[in-house]
N, C-alpha and C positions, 0 to 999 in steps of 0.2 A: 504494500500500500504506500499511496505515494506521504513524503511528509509535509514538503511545502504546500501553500494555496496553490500557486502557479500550477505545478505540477499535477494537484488535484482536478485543478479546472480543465488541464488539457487532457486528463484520461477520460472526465467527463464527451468531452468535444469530440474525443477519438470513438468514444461507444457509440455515441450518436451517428458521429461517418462510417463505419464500419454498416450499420443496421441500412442508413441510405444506400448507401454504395450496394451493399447486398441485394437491396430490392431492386434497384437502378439493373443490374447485372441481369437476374430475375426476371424482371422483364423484357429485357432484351434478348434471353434465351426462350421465351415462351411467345416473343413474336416473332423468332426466326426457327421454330418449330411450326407456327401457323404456315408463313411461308412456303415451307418445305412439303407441308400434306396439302393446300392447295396447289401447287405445283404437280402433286402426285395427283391428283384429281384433276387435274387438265384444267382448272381457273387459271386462265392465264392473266387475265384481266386486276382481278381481284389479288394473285400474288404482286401486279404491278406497283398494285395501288398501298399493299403493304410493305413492300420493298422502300416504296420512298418514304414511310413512315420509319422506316430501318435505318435506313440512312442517315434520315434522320440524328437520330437516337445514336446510332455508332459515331456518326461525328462528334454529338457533344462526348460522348464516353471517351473520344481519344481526345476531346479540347479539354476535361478536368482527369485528365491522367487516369481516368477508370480501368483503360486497356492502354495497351500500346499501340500507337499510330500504322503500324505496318499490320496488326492483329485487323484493326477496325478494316482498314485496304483489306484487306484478303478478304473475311466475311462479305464486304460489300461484293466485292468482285465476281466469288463463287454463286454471292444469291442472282445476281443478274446475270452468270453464264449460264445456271439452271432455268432461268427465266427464257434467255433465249434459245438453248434448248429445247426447251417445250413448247413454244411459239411454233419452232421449227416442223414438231412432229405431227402438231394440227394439219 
């Protein structure tokens, strides 16, 4: 346990960013699961439109250091090669 105030206050501020940060993470993994099963269901349309809401989302996650900037690039990349992809196979 911490002994100064300072020190207290910021263990406080880290529980708090850890629990954000978690759910932030959270749901960025459970809309690029949507993604992926409409994609497998031939919505192509509908994956598009969640894609840019990914993009979203992964941008800010690499603008407050959640991921790393090359991690967020590759996710986007693979969701819109799968996209076109299956554009393709219609």
């Amino acid at each position: 346990m911490p002994t100064k105030k300072s020190a207290s206050k910021e263990l406080r501020k880290s529980k708090k960013r850890v629990i954000i940060n978690s759910l932030k993470k959270r749901s960025l993994k459970e809309l690029i699961k949507k993604i992926r099963k409409s994609i497998a269901e031939g919505k192509v349309d509908e994956s598009k439109k969640l894609a840019q809401e990914a993009t979203k989302l992964l941008d800010k996650a690499d603008k407050t250091n959640l991921m790393h900037k090359n991690t967020a690039a590759r996710k986007k990349s693979r969701i819109f090669k799968a996209i076109k992809k299956a554009s393709l196979k219609k």
